[in-house]
N, C-alpha and C positions, 0 to 999 in steps of 0.2 A: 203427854207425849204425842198424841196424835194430832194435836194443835201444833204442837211442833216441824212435825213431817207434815202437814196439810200447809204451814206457812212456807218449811224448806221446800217443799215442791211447784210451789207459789212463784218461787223467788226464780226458782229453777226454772220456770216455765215463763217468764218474762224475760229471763237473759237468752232461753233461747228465740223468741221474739225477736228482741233486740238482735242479737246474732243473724238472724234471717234476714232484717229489715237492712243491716250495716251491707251486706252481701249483694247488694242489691246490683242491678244490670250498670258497671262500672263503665261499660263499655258502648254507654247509648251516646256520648259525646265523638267518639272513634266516629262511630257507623255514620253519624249525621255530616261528619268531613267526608268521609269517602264517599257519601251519596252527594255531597256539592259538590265534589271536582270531577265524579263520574258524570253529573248532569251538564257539565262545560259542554263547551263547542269545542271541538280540535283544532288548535293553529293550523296555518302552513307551515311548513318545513322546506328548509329552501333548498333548490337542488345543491350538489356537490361544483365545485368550478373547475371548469373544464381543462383538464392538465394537459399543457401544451407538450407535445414531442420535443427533443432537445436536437439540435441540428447538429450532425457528427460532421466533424474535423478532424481531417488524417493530416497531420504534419510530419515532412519528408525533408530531410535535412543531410539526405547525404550527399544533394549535388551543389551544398550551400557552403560557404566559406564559413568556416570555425569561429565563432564570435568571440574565441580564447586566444587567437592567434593573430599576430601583428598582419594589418591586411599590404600587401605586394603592393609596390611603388610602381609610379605611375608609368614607369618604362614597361613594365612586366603585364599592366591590364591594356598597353600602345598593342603590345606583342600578342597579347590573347585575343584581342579584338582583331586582328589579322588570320589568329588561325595558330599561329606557330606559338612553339612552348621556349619561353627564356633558360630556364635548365635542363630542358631535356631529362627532369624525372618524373618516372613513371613507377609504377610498380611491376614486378617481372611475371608477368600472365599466364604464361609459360612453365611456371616452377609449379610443383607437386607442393599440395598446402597440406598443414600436418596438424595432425591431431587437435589441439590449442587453439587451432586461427577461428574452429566455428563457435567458438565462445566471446561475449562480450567482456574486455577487463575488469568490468565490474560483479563478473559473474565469478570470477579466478580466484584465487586465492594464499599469496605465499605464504604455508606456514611452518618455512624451515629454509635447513640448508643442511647438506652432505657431502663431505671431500672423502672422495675415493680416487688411491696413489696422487695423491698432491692434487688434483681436480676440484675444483668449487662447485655443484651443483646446488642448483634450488628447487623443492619442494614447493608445488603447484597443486592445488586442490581445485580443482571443476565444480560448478555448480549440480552435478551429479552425485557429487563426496566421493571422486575417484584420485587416488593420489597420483603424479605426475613429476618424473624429475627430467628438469631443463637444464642446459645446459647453453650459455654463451654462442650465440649462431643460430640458434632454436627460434622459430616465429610462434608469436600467441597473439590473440587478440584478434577482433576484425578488420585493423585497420592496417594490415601487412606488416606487424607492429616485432620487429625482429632483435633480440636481445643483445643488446651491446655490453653490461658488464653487469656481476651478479656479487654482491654484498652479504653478510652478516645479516640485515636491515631489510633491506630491495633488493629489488631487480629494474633495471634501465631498461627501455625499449625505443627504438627507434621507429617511429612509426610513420607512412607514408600515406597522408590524406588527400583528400581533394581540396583545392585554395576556395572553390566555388566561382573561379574565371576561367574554367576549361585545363586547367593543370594540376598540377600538383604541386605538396612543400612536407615539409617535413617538418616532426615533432618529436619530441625527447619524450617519453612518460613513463612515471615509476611506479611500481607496484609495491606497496610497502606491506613487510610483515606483521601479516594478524596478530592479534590477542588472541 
């Protein structure tokens, strides 16, 4: 028996050997790449490219003719280039402007209607989320834009622009019921 345990511990004592030797510094292959690329030279790096400022443009379009709107015959630009206005419309300068006019129509919003004693009003919502009931006579808008008839649907507005030849003309536009 002791021939036995003197070979089992024989056996035992070479696997741990072997075990030690398998163990072995795995990581001498790592170290030797890290030490060549740490022994590089360092590139240059090139600088960043120089970000050009962007050139601001204010475009001003309200003393310019509507490019949605049939432009004035040639009797009408004879007459501007004189000075004098062919219609004689203006917007009334004069009038107390109401609540609605310092809003853009795109800022507005009809989402309704209300007849009170037989009367059509439309519900007007501001870009504020303030509600608003108009009625027919009523101006909104910036562009002197004064309501002519009020619908189910819409609301019409008569509005009184610049032609962009020193006058004025006039424009229909409807404000249609939100979703």
């Amino acid at each position: 028996m002791s021939r036995l345990s003197s070979l089992s511990r024989a056996v035992a004592g070479g696997c741990l050997v072997l075990t030690l030797v398998a163990c072995g510094d795995r990581m001498g292959d790592l170290r030797q790449y890290t030490n060549e690329v740490k022994a590089r030279k360092g590139g240059r790096i090139e600088p960043l490219p120089q970000i050009k400022p962007f050139e601001v443009y204010t475009y001003s379009d309200q003393d310019q003719r509507s490019p949605f709107t049939a432009q004035a015959q040639t009797t009408a630009l004879t007459n501007v280039n004189r000075g004098t206005s062919t219609t004689g419309l203006h917007p009334d300068f004069n009038r107390n402007h109401e609540y609605l006019e310092q809003f853009p129509l795109d800022g507005l919003k009809m989402v309704g209607t209300l007849t009170l004693n037989g009367t059509l009003y439309a519900l007007v919502k501001d870009s504020d989320n303030i509600l608003h009931r108009v009625n027919v006579g009523n101006y909104m808008g910036q562009n002197y834009g004064k309501i002519i008839s009020i619908t189910d649907s819409d609301i019409k507005l008569q509005e009184i622009v610049p032609d962009g030849q020193g006058g004025w003309s006039e424009r229909v536009t409807v404000v249609a019921l939100s979703d």
